[in-house]
C-alpha positions as CSV (number, residue, x, y, z in Angstrom):
1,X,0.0,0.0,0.0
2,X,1.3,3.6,-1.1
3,X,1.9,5.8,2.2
4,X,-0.3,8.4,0.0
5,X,-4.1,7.3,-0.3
6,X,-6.5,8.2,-3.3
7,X,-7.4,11.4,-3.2
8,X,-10.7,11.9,-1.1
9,X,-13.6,11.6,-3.5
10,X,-16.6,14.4,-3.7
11,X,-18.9,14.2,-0.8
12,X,-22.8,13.7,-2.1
13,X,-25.0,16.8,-1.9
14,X,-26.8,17.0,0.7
15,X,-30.7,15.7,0.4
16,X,-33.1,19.0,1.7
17,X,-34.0,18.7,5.1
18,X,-37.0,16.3,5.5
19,X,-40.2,17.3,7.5
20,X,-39.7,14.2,9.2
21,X,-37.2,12.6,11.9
22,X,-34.5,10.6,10.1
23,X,-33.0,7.1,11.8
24,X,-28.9,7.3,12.8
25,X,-26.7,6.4,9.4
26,X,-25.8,2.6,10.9
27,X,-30.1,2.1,10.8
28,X,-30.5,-1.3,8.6
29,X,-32.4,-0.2,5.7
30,X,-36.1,0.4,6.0
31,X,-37.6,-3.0,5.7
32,X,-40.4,-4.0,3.6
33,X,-44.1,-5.3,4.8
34,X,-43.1,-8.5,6.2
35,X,-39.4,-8.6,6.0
36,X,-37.3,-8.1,9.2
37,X,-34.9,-5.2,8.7
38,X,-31.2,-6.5,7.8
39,X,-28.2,-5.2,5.0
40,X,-27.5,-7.8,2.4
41,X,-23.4,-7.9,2.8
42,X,-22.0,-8.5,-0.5
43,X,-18.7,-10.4,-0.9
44,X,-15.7,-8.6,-1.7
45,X,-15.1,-9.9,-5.1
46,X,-18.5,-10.0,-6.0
47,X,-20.0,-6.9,-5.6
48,X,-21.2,-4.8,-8.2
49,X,-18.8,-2.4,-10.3
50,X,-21.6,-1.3,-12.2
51,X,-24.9,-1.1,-10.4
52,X,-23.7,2.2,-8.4
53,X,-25.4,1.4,-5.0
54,X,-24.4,1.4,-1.8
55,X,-22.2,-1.8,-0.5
56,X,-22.1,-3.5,2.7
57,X,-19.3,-5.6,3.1
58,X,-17.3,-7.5,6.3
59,X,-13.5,-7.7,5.3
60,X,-9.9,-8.8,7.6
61,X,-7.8,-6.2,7.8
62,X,-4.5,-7.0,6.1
63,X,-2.9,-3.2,6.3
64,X,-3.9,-0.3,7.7
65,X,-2.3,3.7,7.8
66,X,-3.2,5.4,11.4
67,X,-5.7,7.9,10.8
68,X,-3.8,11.2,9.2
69,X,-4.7,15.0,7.4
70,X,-5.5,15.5,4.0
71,X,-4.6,19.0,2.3
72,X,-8.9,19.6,1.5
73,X,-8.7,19.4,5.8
74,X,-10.4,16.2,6.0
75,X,-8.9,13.1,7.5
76,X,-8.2,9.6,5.9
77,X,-7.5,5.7,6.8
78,X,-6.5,3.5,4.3
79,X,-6.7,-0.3,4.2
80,X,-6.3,-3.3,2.5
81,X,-8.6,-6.3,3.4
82,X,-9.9,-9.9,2.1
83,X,-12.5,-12.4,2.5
84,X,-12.8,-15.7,0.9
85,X,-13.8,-14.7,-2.3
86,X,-10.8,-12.5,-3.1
87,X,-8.8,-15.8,-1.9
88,X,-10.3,-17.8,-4.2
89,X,-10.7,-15.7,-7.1
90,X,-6.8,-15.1,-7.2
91,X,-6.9,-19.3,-8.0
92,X,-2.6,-18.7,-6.9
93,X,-3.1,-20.5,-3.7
94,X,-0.3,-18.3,-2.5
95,X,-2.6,-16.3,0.3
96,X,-0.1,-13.2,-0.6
97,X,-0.9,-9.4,-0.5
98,X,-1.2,-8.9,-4.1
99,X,-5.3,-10.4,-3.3
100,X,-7.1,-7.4,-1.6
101,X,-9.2,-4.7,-1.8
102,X,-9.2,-1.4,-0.6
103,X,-11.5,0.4,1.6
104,X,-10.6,4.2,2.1
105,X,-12.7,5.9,5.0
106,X,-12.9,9.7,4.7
107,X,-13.9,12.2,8.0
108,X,-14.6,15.4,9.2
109,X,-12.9,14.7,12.2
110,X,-9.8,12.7,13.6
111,X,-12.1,10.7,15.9
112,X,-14.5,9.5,13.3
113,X,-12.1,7.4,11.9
114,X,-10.8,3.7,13.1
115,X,-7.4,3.5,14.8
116,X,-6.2,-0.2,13.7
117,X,-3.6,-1.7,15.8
118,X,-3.6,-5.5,15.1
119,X,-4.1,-7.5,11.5
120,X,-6.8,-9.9,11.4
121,X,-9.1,-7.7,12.9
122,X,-12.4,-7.6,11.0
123,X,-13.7,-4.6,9.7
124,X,-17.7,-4.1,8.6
125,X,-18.6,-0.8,6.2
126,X,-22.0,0.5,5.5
127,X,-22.6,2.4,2.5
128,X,-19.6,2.4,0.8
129,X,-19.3,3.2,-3.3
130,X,-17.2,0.7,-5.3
131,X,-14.5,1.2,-8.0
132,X,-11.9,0.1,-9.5
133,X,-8.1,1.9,-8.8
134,X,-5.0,1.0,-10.3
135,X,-6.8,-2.7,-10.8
136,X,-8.0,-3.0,-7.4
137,X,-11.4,-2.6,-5.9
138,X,-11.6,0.2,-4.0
139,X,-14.2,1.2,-1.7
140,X,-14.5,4.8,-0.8
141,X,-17.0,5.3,2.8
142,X,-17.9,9.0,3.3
143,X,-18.3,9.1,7.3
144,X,-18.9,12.5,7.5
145,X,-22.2,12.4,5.1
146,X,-24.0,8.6,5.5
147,X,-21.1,5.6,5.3
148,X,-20.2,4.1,8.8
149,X,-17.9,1.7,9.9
150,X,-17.2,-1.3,13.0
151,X,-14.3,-3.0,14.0
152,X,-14.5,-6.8,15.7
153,X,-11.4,-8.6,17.3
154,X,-10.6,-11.3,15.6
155,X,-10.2,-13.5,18.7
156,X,-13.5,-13.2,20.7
157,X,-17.3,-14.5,20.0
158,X,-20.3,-12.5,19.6
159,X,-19.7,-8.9,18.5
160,X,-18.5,-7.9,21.9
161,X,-15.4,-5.5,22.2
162,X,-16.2,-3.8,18.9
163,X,-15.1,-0.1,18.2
164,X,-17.6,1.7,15.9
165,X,-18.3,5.3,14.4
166,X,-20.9,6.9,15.7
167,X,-22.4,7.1,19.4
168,X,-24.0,3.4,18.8
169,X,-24.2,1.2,16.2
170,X,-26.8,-1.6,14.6
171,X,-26.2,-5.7,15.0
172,X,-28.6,-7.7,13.5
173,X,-28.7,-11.1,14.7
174,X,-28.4,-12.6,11.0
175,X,-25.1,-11.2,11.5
176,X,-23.8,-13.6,13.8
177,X,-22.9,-16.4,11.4
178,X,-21.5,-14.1,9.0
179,X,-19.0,-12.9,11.4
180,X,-18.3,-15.8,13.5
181,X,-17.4,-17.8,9.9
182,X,-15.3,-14.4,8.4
183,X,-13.4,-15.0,11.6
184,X,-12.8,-18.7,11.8
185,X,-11.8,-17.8,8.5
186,X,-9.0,-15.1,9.3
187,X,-7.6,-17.4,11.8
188,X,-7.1,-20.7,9.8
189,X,-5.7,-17.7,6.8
190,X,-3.1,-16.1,8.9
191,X,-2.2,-19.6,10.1
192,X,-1.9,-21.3,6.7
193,X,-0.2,-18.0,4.9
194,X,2.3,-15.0,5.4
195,X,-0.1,-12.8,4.3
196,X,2.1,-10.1,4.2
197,X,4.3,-10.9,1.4
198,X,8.0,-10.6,1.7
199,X,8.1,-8.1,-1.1
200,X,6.0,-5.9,0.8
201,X,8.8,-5.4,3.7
202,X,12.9,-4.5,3.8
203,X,14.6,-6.7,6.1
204,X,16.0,-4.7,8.7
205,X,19.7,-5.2,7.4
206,X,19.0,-3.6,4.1
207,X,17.3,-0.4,5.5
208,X,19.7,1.5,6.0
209,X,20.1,1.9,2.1
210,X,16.6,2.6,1.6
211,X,15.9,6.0,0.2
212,X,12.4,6.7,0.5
213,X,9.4,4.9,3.0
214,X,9.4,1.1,3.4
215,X,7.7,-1.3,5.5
216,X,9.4,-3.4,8.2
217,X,8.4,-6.9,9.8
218,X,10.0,-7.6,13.0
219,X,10.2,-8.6,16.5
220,X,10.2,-6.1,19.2
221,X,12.8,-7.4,21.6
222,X,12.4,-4.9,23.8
223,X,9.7,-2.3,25.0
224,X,11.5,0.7,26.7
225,X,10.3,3.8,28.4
226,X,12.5,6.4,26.9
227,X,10.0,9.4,28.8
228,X,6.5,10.2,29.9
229,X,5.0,10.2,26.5
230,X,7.6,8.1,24.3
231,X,9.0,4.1,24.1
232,X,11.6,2.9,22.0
233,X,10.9,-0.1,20.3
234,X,14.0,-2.5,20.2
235,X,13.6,-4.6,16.9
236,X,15.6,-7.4,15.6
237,X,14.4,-9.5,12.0
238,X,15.9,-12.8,11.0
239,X,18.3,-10.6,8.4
240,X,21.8,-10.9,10.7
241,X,21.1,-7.4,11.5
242,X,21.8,-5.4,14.6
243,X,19.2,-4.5,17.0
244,X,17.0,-1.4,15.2
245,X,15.3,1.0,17.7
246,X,11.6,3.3,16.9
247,X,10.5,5.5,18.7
248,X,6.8,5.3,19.3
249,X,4.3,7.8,21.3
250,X,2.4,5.5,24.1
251,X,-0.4,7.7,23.2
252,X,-0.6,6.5,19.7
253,X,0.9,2.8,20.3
254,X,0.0,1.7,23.3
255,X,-0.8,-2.0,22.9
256,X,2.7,-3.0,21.4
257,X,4.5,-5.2,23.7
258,X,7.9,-6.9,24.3
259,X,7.5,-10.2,22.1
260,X,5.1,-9.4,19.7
261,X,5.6,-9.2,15.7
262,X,5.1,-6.0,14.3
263,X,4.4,-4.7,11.1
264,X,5.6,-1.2,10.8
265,X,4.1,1.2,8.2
266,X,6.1,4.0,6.0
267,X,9.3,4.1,8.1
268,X,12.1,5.9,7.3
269,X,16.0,5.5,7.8
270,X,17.1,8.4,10.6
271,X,20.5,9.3,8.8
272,X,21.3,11.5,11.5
273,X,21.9,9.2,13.9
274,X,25.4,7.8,14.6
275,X,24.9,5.8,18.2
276,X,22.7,3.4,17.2
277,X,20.1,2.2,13.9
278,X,17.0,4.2,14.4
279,X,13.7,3.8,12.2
280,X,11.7,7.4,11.5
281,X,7.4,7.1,11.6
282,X,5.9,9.9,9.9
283,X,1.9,11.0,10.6
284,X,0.7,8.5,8.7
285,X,2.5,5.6,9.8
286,X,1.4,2.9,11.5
287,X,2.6,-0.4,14.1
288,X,0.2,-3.3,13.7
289,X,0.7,-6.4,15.5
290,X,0.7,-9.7,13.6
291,X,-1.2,-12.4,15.4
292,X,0.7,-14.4,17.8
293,X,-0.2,-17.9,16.4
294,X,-0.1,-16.9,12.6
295,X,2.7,-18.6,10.8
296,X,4.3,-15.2,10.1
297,X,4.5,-14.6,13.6
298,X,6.3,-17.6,14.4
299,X,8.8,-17.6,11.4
300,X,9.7,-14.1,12.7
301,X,10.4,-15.2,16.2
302,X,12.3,-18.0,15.3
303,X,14.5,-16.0,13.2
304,X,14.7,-13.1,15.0
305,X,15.9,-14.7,18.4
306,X,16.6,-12.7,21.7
307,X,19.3,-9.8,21.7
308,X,22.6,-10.5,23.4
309,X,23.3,-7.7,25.3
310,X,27.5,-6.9,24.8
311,X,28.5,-5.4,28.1
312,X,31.3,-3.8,26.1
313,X,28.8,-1.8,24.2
314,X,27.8,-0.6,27.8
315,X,28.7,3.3,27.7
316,X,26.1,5.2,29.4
317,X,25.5,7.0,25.7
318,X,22.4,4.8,24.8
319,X,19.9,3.5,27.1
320,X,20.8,-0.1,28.2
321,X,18.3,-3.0,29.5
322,X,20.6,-5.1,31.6
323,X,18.5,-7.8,32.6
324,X,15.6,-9.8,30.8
325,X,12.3,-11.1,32.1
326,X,11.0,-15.0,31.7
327,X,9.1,-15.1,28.4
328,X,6.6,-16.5,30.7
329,X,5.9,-12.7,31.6
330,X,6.6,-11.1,28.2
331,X,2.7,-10.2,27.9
332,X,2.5,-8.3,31.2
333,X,2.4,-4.5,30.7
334,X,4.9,-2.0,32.3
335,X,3.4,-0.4,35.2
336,X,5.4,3.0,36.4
337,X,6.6,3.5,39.6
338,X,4.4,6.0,39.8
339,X,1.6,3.2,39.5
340,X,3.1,0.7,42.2
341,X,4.1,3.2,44.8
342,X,1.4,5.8,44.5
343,X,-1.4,4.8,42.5
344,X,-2.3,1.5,44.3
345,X,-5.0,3.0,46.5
346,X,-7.0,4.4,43.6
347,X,-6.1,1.6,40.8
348,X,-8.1,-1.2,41.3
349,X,-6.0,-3.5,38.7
350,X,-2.8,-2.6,40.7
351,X,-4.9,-3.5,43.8
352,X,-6.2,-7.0,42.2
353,X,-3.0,-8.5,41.3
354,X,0.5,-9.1,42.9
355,X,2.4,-9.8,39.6
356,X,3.8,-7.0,38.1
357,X,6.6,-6.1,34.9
358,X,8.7,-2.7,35.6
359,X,11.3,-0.9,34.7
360,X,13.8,1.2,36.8
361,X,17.4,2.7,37.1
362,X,19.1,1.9,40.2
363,X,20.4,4.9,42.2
364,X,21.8,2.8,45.0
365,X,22.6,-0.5,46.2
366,X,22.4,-1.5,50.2
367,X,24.7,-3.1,51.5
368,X,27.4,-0.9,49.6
369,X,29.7,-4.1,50.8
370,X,29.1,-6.3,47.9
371,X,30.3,-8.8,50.6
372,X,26.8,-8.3,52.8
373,X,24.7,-9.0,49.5
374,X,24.6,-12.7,50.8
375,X,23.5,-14.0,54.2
376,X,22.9,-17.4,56.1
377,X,19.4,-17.5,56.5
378,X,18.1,-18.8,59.9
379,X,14.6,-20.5,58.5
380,X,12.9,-21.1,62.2
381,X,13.5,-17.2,63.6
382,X,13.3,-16.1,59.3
383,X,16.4,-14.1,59.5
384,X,19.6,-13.3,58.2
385,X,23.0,-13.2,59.4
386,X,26.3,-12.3,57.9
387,X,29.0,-14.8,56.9
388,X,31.8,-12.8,58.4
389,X,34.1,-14.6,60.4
390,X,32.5,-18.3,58.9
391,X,34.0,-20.2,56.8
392,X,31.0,-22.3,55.3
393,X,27.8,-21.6,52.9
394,X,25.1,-22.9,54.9
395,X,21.6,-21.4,53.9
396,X,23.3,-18.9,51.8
397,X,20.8,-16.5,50.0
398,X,20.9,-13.0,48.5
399,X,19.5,-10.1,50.4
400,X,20.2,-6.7,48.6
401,X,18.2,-3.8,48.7
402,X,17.8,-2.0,45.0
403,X,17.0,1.9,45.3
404,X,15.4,2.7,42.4
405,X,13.9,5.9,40.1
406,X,12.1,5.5,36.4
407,X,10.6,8.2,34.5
408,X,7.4,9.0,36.6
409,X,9.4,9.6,39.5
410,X,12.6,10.8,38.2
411,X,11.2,14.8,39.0
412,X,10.4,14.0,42.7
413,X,12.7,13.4,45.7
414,X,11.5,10.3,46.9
415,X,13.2,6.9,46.0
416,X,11.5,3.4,45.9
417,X,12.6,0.3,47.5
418,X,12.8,-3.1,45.0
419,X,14.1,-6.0,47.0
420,X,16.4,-9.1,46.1
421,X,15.2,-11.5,49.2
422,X,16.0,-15.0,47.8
423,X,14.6,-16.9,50.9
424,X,11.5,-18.2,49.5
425,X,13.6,-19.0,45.9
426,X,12.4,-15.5,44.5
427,X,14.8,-14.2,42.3
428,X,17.5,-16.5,43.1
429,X,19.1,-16.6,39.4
430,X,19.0,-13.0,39.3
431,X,23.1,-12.9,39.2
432,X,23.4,-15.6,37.1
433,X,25.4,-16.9,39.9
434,X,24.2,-19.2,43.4
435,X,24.1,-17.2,46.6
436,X,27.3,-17.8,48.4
437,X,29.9,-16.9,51.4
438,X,31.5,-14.1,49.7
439,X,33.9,-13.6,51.9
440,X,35.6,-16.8,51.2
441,X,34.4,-17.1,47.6
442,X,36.5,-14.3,45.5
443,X,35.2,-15.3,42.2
444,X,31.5,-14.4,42.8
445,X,32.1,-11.2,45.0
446,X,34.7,-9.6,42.0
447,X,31.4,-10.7,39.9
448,X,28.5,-8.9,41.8
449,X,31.0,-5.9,42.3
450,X,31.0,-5.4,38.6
451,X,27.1,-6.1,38.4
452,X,26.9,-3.2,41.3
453,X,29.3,-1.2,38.5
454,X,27.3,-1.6,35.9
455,X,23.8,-1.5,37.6
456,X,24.0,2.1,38.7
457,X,26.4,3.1,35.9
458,X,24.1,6.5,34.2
459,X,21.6,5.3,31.8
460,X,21.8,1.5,32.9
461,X,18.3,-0.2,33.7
462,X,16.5,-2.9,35.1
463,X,13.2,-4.7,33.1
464,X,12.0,-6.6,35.8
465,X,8.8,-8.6,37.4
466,X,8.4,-8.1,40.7
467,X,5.7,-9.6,43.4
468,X,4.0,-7.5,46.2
469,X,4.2,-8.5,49.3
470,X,3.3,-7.1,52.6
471,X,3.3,-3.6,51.0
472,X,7.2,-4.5,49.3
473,X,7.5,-5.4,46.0
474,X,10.4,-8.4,45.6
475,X,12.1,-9.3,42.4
476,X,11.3,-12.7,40.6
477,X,12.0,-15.0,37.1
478,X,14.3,-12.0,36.2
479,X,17.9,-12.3,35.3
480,X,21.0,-9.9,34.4
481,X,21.2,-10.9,30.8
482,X,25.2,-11.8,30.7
């Protein structure tokens, strides 16, 4: 798909007011004597070029630009979709890109339109005019005079969870079968097929050569916080290249997490930068998330593989993630300091659960004797003793004491206790390294003393899932990642 869409077509005239109340734009057609009120859905490859009415139609998305400006001040989102018939009618087999149509929504306003974030999803348009465009059907749905538009998760039942135009919009219950099998559909197509051809995408180690927009298909490695309003998405492909970073506004990507696959929408190289590979988004640009158990997905991850952090390439000038979380955890969202220090007594999620994924820079480490990070743990009066003066291991277990900041709380005075208490086995493989008497064991105490280095070096920080207890939050299945 271009990162320019058609240019918007004419809106209708308007129709003089009528003496009479008129029903919402998504009311089903007025019915006949003796017919129940319902729109006839037309398949994608078999409605009418010709007959110039209005067509109904239930598509999976495939692409999708985030909603963005015209130059007439009107505001446009541009997709590519397919059903069955399209499949079929390509006769290839190949479930590619290349079978699609297009369905370009125009607004009034930046709100009316649909803000897609996953493929797969399924998308239903009311009123829409057909035509053909550089050999593809296009259909062209004029929110702001009488086209509307709703959007179903492909995973689900019913038409639950659906975001619409419109305060409200209609369901007929002859619906249900068309969108449960469109869905069933979906899933067994982004199972069998790429869908996203590999023409349609640069791998990551040719981008740097690319002169104008391109398309990327990746992994996201790693989700970090840069600031308040902005992550930086750390990407890898199955290419052999290094890790490429994005930089994407939590307002406008908020559902991308640390394991997904990605499809990225009209990026562009940042030549500017020297530090590191960075990927530019424009308005227009979008991050869609491939579904987890579609073949694409999985050929990505097992490609792409996890990021081995060089500890040489540690300088303080790029943000570094030291550790990594169990892929157990990889779908848990981030939740702020802010959130699991302060927010607790009004958030009732924070107050529902006791798992939690964070991320932090440490400011200080108690004891500030790496030698004291260890202790013999008395299990009958549950406390710790130092092994100074002993000469054996017995019951050895970590107990440090991280003080942290992160970007909610980096403005305020107050730091935040995160704990390393390994006495119930939480977090014990957080060194990489058995708890031990470090005063008789050199090797692991010139270890942890260049952890401690590196932990509060500036610009060093810690991804990590943490369990609340007793009001303290304690560090578990999270490990420095060398």
């Amino acid at each position: 798909m271009s990162s320019t869409a058609p240019a918007a077509v004419a809106a209708p005239k308007k129709a003089r007011a009528a003496k009479k109340a008129t029903p919402s734009k998504d009311a089903a057609p007025k019915a006949k004597r003796g017919e129940s009120q319902r729109y006839k859905y037309s398949e994608l490859n078999k409605a009418s070029l010709t007959s110039g009415e209005a067509q109904h139609i239930y598509g999976v998305i495939i692409d999708a630009t985030f909603p963005y400006k015209t130059n007439q001040d009107r505001y446009i989102c541009s997709l590519k979709i397919v059903d069955p018939s399209l499949y079929i009618k390509s006769q290839k087999g190949t479930g590619d890109s290349s079978d699609f149509a297009t369905v370009v929504l125009y607004a009034k306003r930046f709100e009316d339109l649909p803000i897609i974030t996953r493929l797969g999803d399924i998308i239903r348009v009311h009123r829409a005019t057909l035509r053909l465009y550089n050999g593809q059907r296009q259909f062209n749905a004029n929110i702001f005079y009488n086209s509307s538009w709703a959007v179903f998760p492909q995973e689900g039942a019913g038409h639950g969870g659906a975001s619409h135009s419109g305060k409200n919009y209609s369901f007929e219950k002859s619906e249900d079968a068309t969108l449960a099998n469109i869905r069933k559909w979906a899933q067994g197509y982004f199972q069998q097929y790429n869908v996203v051809s590999s023409d349609l995408y640069v791998p990551l180690a040719k981008a740097a050569g690319q002169k104008s927009d391109f398309d990327v298909v990746a992994k996201v490695n790693q989700v970090f916080e840069l600031d308040e309003y902005t992550n930086e998405l750390r990407l890898r492909d199955g290419s052999g290249a290094q890790t490429w970073n994005v930089l994407a506004l939590k307002l406008k990507f908020p559902n991308v997490h640390a394991g997904d696959v990605v499809r990225i929408r009209s990026a562009t190289y940042d030549e500017t930068s020297t530090q590191k590979k960075v990927l530019l988004l424009s308005h227009y640009s979008n991050i869609l998330t491939v579904p987890a158990n579609s073949k694409l997905a999985k050929e990505v991850k097992a490609k792409a593989g996890d990021e081995k952090l060089d500890k040489a390439a540690i300088n303080g000038v790029n943000a570094t993630v030291l550790t990594e979380v169990d892929k157990k955890h990889a779908g848990l969202p981030v939740h702020s300091l802010l959130d699991l220090f302060h927010n607790i007594e009004t958030d009732k999620e924070i107050q529902s659960k006791d798992t939690f994924r964070t991320q932090f820079y440490v400011t200080k480490i108690e004891s500030a004797d790496v030698k004291e990070w260890t202790k013999s743990y008395d299990k009958k009066t549950k406390k710790g003793a130092s092994f100074k003066g002993q000469k054996g291991n017995a019951n050895a277990i970590y107990q440090v004491q991280f003080l942290v900041k992160d970007v909610s709380t980096q403005f305020n005075s107050n730091t935040y206790k995160v704990l390393l208490y390994t006495h119930d086995g939480l977090g014990a493989n957080f060194f990489n390294t058995p708890a031990d008497n470090l005063y008789t064991n050199d090797k692991a105490a010139k270890k942890l003393q260049e952890y401690s280095g590196l932990l509060t070096k500036f610009n060093s920080w810690v991804d990590a899932v943490v369990e609340r207890r007793n009001g303290f939050y304690f560090i578990k299945d999270t490990k420095i990642a060398f």
